[in-house]
N, CA, C and O atoms as a Tinker XYZ file with bonds, in Angstrom:
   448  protein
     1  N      0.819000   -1.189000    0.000000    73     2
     2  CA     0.000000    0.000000    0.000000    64     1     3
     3  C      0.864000    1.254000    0.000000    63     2     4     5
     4  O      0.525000    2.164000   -0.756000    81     3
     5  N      1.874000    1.391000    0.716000    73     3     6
     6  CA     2.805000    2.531000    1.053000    64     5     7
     7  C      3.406000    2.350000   -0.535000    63     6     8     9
     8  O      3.245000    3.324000   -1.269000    81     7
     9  N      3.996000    1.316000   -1.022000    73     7    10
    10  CA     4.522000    1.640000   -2.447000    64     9    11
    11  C      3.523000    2.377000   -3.523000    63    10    12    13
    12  O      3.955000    3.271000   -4.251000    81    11
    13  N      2.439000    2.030000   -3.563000    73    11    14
    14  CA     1.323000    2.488000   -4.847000    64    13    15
    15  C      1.300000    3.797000   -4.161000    63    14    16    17
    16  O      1.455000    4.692000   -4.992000    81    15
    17  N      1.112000    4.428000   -2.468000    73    15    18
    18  CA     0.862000    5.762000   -2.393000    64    17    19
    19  C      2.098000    6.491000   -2.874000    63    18    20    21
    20  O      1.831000    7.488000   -3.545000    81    19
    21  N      3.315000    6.252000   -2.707000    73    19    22
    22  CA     4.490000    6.971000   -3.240000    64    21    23
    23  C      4.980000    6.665000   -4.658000    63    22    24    25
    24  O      5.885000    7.168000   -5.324000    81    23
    25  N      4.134000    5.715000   -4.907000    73    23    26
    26  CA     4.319000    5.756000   -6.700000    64    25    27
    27  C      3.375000    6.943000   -7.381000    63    26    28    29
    28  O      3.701000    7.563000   -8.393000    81    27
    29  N      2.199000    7.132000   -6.669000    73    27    30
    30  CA     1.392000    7.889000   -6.935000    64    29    31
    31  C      1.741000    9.167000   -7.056000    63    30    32    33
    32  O      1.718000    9.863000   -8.071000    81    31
    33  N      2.048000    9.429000   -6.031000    73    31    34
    34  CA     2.383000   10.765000   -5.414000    64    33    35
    35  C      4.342000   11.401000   -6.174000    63    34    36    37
    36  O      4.717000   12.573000   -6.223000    81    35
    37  N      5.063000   10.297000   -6.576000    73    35    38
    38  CA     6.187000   10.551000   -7.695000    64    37    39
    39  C      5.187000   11.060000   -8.657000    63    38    40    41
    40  O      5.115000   12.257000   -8.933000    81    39
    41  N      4.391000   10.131000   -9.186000    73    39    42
    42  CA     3.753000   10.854000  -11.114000    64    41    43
    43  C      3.260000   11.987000  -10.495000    63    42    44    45
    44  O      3.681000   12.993000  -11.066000    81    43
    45  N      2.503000   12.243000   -9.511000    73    43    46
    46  CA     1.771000   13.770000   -9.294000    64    45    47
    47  C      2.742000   14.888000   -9.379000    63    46    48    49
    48  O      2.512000   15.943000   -9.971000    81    47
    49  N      3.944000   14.572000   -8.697000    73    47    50
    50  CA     4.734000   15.685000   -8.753000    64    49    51
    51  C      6.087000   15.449000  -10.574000    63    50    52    53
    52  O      6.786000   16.293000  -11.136000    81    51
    53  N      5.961000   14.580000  -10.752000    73    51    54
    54  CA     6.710000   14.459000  -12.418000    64    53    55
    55  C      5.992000   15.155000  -13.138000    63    54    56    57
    56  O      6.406000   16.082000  -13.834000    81    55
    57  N      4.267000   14.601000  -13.009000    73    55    58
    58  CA     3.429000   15.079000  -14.033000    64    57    59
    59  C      3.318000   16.587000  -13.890000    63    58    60    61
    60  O      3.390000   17.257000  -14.920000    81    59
    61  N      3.146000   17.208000  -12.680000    73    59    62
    62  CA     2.944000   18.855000  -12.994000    64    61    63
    63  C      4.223000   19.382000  -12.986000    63    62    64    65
    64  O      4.202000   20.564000  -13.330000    81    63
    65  N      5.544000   18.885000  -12.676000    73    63    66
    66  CA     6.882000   19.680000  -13.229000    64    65    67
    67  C      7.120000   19.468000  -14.788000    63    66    68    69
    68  O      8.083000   20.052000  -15.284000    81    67
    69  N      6.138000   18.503000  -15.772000    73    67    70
    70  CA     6.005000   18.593000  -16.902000    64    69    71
    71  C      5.504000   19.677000  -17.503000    63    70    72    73
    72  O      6.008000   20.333000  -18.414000    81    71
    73  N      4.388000   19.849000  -16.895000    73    71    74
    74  CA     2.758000   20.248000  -16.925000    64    73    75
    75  C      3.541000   22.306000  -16.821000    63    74    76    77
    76  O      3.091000   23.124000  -17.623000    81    75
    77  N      4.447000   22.671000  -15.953000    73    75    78
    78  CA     4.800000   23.741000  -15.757000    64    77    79
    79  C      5.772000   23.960000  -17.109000    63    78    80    81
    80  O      5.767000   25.039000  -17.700000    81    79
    81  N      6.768000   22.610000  -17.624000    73    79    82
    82  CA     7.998000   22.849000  -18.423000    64    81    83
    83  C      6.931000   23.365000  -19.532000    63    82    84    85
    84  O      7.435000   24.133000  -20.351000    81    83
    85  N      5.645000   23.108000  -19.701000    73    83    86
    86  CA     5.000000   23.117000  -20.874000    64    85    87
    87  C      4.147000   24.575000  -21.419000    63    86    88    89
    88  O      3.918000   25.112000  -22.503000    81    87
    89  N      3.819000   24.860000  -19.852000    73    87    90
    90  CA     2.940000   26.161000  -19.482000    64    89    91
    91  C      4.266000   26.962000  -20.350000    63    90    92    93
    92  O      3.885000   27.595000  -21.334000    81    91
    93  N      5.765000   26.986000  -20.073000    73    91    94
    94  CA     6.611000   28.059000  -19.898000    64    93    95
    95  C      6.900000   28.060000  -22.173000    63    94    96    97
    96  O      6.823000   28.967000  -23.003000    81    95
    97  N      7.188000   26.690000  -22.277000    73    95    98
    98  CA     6.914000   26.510000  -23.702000    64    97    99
    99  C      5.938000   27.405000  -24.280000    63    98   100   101
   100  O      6.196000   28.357000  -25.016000    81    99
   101  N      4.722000   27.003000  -23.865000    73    99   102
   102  CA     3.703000   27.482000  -24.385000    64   101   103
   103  C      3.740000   29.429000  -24.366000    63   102   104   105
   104  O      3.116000   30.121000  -25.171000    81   103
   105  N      4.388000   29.820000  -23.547000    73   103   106
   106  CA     4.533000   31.354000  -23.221000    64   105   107
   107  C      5.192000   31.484000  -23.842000    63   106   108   109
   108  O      4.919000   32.109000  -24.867000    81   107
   109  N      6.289000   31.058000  -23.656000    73   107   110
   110  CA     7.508000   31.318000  -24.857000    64   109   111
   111  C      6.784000   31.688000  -26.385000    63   110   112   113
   112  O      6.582000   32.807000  -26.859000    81   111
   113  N      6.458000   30.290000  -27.000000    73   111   114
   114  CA     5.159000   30.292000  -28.145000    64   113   115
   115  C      4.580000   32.099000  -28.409000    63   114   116   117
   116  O      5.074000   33.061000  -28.997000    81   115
   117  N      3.456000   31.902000  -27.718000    73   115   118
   118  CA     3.248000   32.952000  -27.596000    64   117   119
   119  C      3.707000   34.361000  -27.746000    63   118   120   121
   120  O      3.481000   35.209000  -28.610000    81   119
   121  N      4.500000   34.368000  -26.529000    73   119   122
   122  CA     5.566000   35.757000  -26.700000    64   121   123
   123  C      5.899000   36.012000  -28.129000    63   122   124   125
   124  O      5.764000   37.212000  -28.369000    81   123
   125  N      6.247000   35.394000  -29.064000    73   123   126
   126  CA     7.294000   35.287000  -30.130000    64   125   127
   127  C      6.244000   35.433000  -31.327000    63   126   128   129
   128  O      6.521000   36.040000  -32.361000    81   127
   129  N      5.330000   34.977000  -31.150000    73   127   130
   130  CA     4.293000   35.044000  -31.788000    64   129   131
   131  C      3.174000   36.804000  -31.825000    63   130   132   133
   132  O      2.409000   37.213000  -32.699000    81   131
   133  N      3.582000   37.438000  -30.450000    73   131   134
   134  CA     2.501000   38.126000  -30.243000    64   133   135
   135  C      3.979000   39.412000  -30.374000    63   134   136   137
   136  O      3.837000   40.505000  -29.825000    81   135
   137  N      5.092000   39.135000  -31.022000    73   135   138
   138  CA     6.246000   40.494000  -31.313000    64   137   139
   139  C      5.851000   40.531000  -32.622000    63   138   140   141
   140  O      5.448000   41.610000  -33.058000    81   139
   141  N      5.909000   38.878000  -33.859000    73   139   142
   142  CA     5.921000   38.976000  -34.658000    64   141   143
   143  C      4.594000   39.514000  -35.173000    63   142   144   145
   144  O      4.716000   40.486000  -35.919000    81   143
   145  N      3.434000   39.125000  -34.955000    73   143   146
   146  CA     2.286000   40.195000  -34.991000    64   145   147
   147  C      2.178000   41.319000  -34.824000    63   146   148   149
   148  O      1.411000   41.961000  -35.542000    81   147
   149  N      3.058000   42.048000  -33.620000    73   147   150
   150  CA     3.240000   43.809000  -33.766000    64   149   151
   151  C      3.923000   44.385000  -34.690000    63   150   152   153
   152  O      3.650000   45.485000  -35.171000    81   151
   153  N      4.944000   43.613000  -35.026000    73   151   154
   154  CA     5.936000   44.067000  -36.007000    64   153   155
   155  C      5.437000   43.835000  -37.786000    63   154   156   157
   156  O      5.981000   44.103000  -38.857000    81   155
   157  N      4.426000   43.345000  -37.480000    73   155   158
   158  CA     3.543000   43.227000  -39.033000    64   157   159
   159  C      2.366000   44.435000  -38.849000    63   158   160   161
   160  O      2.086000   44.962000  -39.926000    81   159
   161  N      1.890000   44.779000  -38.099000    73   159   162
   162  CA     1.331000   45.738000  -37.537000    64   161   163
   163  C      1.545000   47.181000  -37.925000    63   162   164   165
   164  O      0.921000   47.934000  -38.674000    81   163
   165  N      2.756000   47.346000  -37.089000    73   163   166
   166  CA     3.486000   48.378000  -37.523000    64   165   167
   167  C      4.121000   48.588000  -38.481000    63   166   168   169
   168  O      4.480000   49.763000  -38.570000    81   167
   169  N      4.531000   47.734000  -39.522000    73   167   170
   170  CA     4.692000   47.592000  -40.645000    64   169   171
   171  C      3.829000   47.980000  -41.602000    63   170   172   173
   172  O      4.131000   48.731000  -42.530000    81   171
   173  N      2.290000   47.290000  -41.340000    73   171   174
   174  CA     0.746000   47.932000  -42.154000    64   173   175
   175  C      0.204000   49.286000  -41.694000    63   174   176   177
   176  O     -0.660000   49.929000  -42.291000    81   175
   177  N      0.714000   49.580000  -40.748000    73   175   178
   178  CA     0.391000   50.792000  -40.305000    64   177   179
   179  C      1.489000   51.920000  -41.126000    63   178   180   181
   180  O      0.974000   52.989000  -41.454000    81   179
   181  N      2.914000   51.721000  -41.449000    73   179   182
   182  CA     3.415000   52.725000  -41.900000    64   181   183
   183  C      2.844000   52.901000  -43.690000    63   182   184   185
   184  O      2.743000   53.903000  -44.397000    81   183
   185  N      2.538000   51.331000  -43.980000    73   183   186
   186  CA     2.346000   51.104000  -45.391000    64   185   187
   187  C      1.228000   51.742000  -45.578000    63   186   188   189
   188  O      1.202000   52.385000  -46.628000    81   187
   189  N     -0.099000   51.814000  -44.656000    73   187   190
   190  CA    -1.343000   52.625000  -44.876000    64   189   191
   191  C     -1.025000   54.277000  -45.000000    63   190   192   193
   192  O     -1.491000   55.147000  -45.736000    81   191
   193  N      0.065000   54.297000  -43.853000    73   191   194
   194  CA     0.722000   56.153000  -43.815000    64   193   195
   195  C      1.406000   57.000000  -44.999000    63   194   196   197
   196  O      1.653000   58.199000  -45.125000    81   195
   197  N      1.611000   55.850000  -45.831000    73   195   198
   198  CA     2.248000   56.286000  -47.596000    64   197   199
   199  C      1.054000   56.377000  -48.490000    63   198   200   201
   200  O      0.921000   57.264000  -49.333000    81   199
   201  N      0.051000   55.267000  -48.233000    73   199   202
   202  CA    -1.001000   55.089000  -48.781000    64   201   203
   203  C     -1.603000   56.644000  -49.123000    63   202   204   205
   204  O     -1.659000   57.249000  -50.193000    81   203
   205  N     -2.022000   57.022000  -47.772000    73   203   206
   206  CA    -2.929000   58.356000  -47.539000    64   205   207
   207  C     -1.491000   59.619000  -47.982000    63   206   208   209
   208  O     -1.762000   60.480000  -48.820000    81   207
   209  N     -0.533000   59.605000  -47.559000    73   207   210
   210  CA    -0.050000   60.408000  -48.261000    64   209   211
   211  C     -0.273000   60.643000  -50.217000    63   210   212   213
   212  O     -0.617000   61.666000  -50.810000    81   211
   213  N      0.084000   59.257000  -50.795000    73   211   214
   214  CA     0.036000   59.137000  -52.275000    64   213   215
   215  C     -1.642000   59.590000  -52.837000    63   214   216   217
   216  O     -1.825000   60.021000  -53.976000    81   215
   217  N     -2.665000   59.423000  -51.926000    73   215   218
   218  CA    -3.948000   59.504000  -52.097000    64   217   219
   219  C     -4.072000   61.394000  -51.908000    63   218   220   221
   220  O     -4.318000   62.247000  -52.761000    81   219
   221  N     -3.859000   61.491000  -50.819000    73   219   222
   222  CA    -3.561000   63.252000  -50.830000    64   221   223
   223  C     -2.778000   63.988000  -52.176000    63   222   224   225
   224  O     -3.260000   64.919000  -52.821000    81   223
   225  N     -1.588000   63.402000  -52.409000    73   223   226
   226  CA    -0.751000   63.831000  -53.431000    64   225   227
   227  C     -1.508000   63.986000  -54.896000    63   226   228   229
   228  O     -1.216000   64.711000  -55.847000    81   227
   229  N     -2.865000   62.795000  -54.685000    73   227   230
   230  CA    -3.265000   62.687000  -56.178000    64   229   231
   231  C     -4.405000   63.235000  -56.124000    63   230   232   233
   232  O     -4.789000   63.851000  -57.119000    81   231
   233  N     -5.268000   63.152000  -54.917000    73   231   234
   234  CA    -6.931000   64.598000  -54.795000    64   233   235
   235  C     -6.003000   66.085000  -55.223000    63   234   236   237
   236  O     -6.638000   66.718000  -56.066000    81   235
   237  N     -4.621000   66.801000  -54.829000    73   235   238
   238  CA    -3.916000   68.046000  -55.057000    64   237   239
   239  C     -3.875000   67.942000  -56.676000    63   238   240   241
   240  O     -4.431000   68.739000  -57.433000    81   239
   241  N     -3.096000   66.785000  -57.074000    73   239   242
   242  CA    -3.194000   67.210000  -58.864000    64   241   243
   243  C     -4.211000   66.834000  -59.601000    63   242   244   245
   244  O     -4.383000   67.264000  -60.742000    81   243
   245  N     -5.211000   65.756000  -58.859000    73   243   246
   246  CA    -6.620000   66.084000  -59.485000    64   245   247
   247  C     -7.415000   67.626000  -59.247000    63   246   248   249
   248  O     -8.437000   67.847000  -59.896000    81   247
   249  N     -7.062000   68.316000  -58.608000    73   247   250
   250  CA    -8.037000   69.555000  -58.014000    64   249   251
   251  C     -7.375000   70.470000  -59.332000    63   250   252   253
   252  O     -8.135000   71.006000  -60.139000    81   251
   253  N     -5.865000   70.584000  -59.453000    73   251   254
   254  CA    -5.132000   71.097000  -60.289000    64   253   255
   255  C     -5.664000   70.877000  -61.759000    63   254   256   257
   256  O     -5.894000   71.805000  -62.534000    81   255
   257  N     -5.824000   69.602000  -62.037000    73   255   258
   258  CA    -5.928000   69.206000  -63.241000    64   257   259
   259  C     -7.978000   69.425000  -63.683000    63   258   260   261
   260  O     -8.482000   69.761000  -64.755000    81   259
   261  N     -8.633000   69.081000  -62.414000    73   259   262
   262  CA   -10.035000   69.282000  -62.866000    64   261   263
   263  C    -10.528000   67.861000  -63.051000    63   262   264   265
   264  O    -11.628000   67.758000  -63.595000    81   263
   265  N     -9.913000   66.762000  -62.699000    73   263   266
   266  CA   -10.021000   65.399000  -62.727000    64   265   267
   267  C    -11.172000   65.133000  -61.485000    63   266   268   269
   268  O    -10.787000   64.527000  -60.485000    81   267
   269  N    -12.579000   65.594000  -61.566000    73   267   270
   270  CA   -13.306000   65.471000  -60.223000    64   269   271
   271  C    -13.534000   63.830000  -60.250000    63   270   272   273
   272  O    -13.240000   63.056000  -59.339000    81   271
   273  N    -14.107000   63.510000  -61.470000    73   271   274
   274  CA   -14.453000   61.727000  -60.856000    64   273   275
   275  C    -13.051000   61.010000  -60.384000    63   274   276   277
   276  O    -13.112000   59.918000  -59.818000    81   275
   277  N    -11.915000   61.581000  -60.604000    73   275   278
   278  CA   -10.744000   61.074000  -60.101000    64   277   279
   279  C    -10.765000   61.228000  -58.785000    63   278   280   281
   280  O    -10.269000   60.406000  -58.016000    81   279
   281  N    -11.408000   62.416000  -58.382000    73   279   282
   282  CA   -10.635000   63.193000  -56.743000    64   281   283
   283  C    -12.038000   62.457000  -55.987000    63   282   284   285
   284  O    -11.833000   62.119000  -54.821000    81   283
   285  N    -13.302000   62.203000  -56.482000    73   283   286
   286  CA   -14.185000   61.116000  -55.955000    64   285   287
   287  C    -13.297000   59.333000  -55.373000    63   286   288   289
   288  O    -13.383000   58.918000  -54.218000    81   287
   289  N    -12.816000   58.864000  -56.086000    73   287   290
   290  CA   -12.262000   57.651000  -55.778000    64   289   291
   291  C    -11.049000   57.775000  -55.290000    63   290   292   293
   292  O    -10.394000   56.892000  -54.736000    81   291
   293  N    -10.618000   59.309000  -55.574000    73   291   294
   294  CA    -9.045000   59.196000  -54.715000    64   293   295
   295  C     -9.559000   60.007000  -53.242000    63   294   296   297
   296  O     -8.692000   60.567000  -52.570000    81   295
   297  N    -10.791000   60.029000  -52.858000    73   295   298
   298  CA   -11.191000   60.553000  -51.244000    64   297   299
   299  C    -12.135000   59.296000  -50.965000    63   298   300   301
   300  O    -12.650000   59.212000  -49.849000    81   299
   301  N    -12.352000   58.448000  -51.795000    73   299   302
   302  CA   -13.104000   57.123000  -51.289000    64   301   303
   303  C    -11.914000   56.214000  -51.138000    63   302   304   305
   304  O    -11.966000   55.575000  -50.087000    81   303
   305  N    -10.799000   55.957000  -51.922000    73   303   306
   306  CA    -9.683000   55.285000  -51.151000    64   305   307
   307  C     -8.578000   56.138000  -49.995000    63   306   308   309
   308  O     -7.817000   55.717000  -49.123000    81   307
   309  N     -8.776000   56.920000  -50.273000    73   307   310
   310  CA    -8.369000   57.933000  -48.542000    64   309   311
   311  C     -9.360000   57.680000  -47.167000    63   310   312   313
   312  O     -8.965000   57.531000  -46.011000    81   311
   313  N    -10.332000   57.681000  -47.509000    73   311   314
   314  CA   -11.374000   57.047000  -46.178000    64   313   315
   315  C    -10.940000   55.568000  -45.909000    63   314   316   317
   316  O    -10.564000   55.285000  -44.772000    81   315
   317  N    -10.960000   54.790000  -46.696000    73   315   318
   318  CA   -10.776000   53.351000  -46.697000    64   317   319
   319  C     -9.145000   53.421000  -46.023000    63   318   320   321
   320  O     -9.022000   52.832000  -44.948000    81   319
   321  N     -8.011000   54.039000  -46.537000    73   319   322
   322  CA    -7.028000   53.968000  -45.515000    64   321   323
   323  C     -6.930000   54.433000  -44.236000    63   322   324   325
   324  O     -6.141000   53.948000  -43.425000    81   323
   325  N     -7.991000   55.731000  -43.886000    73   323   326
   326  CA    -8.119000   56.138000  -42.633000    64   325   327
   327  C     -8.287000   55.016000  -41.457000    63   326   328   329
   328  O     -7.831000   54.869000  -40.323000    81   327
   329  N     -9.219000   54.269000  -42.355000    73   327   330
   330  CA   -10.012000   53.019000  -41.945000    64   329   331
   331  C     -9.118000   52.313000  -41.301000    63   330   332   333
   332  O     -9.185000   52.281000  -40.072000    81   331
   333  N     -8.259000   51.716000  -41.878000    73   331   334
   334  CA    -7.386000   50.601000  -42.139000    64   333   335
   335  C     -6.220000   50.855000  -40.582000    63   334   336   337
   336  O     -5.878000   50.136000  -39.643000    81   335
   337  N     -5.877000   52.525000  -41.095000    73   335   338
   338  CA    -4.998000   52.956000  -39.878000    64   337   339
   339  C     -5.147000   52.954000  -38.948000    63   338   340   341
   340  O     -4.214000   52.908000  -38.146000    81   339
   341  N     -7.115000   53.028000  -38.401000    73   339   342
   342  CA    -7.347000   53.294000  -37.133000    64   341   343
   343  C     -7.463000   51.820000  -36.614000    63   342   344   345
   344  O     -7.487000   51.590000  -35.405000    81   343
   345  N     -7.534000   50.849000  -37.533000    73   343   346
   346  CA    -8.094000   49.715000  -37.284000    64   345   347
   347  C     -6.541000   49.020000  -36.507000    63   346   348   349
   348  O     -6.475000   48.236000  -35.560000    81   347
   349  N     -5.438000   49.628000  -37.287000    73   347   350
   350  CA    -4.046000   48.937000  -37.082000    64   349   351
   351  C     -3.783000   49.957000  -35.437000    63   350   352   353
   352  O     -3.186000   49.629000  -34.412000    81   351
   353  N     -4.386000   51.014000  -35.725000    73   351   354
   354  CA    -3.871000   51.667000  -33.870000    64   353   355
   355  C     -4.408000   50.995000  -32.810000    63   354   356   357
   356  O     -3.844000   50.739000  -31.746000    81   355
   357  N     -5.841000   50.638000  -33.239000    73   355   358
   358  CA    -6.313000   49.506000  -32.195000    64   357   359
   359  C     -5.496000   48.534000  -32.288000    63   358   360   361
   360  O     -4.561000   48.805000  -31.534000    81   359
   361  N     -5.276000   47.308000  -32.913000    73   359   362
   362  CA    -4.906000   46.168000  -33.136000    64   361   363
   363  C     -3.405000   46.183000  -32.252000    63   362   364   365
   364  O     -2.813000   45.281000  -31.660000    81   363
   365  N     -3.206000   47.103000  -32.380000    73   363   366
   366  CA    -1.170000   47.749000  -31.908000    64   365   367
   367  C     -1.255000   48.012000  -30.740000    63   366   368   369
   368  O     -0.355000   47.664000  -29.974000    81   367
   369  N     -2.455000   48.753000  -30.261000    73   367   370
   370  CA    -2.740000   49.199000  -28.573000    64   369   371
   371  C     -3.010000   47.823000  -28.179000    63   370   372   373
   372  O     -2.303000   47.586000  -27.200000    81   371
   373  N     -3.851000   46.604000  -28.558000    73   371   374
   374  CA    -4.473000   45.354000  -27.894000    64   373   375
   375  C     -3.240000   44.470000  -27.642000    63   374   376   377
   376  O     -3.288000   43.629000  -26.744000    81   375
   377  N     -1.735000   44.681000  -28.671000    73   375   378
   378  CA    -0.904000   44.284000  -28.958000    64   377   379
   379  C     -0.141000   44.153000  -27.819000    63   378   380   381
   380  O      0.250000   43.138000  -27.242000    81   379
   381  N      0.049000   45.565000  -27.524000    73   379   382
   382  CA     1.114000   46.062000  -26.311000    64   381   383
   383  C      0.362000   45.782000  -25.232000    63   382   384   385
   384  O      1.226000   45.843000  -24.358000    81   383
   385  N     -0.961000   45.433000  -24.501000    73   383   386
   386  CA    -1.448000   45.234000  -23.943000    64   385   387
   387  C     -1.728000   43.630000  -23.397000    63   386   388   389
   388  O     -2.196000   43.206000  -22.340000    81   387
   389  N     -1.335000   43.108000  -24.337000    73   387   390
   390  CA    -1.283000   41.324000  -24.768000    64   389   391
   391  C      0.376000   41.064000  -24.450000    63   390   392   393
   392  O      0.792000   40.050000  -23.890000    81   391
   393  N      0.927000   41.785000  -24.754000    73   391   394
   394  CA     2.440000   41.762000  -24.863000    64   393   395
   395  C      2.719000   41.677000  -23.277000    63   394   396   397
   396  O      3.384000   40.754000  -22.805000    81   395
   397  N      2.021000   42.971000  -22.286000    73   395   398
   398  CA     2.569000   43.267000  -20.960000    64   397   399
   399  C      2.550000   42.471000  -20.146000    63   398   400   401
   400  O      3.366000   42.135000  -19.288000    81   399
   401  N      0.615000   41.819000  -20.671000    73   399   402
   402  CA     0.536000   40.710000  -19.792000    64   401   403
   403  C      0.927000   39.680000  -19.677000    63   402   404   405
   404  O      0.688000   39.108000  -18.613000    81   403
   405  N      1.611000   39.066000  -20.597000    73   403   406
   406  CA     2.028000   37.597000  -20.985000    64   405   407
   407  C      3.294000   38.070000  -20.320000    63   406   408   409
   408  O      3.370000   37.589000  -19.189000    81   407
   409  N      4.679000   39.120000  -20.735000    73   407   410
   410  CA     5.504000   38.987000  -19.189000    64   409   411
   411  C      5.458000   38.976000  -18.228000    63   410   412   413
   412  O      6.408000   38.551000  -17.570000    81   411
   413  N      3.889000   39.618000  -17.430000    73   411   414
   414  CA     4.100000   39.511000  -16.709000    64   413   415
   415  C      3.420000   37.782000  -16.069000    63   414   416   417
   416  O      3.798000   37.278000  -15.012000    81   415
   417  N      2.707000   37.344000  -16.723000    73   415   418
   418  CA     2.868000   36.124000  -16.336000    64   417   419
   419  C      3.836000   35.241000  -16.472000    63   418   420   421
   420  O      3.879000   34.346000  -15.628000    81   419
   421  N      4.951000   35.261000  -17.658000    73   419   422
   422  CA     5.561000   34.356000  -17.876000    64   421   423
   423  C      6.893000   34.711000  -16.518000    63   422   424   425
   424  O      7.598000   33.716000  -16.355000    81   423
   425  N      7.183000   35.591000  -15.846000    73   423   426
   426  CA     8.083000   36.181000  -15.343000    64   425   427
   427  C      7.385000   35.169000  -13.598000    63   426   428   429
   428  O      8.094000   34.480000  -12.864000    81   427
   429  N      6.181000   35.388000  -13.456000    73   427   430
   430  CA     5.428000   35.018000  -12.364000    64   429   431
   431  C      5.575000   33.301000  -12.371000    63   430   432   433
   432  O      6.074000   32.650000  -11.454000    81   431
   433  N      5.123000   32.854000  -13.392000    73   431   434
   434  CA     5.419000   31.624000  -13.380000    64   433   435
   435  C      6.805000   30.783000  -13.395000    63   434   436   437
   436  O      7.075000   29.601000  -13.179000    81   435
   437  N      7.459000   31.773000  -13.700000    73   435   438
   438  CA     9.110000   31.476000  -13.879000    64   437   439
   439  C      9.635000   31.791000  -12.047000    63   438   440   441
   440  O     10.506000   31.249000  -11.366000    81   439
   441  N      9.001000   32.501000  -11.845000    73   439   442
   442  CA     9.820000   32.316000  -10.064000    64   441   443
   443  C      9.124000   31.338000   -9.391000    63   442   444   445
   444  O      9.851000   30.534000   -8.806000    81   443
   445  N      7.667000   31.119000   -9.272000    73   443   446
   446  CA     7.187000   29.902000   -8.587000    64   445   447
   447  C      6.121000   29.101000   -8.737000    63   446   448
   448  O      5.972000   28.127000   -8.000000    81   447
């Protein structure tokens, strides 16, 4: 009886010093995962910031030129990047916010 309780009680404590090696894996995962997502982020976010510049650049020489059905679709794809940008400032704020917390759990779980 004393052998099966301390056989028992070995897997309980093997199985959750697994069970933790895995939690810390799994953060790791994560972490690496949730940089490379900001950094695509901020990446679509500068690419939308050229966007609306080139879209501005071309409503100025449509206004110049008298090109109105032009300066119509070049202020309907200027809204659509506004769009896009505000959508990437959220996504970037949820980012850094996803980011803080996962150190600070992975940091918590790493001392005990």
């Amino acid at each position: 009886m004393r052998r099966r309780i301390l056989a028992l009680l070995c897997f309980a404590v093997l199985g959750s010093a697994f069970a933790v090696g895995e939690d810390v894996r799994n953060d790791r995962r994560d972490r690496r995962e949730d940089r490379r997502d900001f950094r695509h982020d901020r990446f679509d976010r500068r690419q939308d910031r050229r966007d609306i510049n080139r879209d501005r650049r071309d409503i100025r020489r449509d206004l110049r030129n008298g090109n109105y059905r032009d300066i119509r679709r070049d202020k309907r794809d200027l809204r659509g990047d506004r769009r896009d940008l505000r959508h990437d400032r959220h996504d970037i704020r949820h980012d850094r916010r996803d980011r803080r917390a996962d150190r600070h759990n992975f940091h918590h779980r790493r001392r005990g």
